[in-house]
N, C-alpha and C positions, 0 to 999 in steps of 0.2 A: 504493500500500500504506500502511499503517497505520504509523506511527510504530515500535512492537513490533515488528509484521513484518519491517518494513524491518532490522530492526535485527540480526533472527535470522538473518536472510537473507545479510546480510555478514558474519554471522562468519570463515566460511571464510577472507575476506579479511585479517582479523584477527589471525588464526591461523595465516598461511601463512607461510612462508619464504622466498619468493621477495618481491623489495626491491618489481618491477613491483605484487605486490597490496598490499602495504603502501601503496605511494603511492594507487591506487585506494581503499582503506579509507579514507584518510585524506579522501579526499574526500566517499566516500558518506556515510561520521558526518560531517563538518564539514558538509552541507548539511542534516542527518537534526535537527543544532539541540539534540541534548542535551549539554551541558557537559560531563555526569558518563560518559557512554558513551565522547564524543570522549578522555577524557583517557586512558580506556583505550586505544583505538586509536593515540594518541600514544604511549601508553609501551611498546606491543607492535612498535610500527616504529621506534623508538628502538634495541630489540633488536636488532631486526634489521638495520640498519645498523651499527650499532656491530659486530656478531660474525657477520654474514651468515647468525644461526641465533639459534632461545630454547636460554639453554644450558638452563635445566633440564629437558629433553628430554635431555641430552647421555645420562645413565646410560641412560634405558630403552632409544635407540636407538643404544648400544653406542658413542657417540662420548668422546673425552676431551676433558676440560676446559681451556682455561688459565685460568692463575691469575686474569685478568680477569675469564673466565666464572663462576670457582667465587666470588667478590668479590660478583659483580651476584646470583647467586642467594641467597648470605647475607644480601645490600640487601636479598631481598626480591622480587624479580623473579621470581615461581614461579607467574603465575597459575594 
């Protein structure tokens, strides 16, 4: 696949919560060779290890915050 494609294609891994696609993502962008894509995928499995979840999902699917979580989405953390 096409550099693009490929790229679309892992979102889902990017995106997920569970820590297993997070390390997977991280691999598929580290080989896929764009700097600017992988740093996303870095700082999405960042999240997720640090809080085992993205908090800024927390309101819509009805979860509560800690004070850590409500910190990292002020940081910024809200792709």
């Amino acid at each position: 696949l096409l550099g693009r494609q490929a790229q679309f294609l892992a979102m889902p891994l990017m995106h997920s919560e569970a820590i297993a696609d997070q390390r997977l993502s991280l691999q598929v962008y580290a080989r896929l060779g764009d700097a600017f894509v992988f740093g996303f995928a870095r700082d999405h499995a960042a999240m997720v290890r640090r809080f085992g979840r993205f908090p800024h999902r927390n309101a819509v699917l009805g979860r509560k915050s800690t004070p850590a979580e409500e910190r990292a989405v002020v940081a910024g953390h809200t792709w």
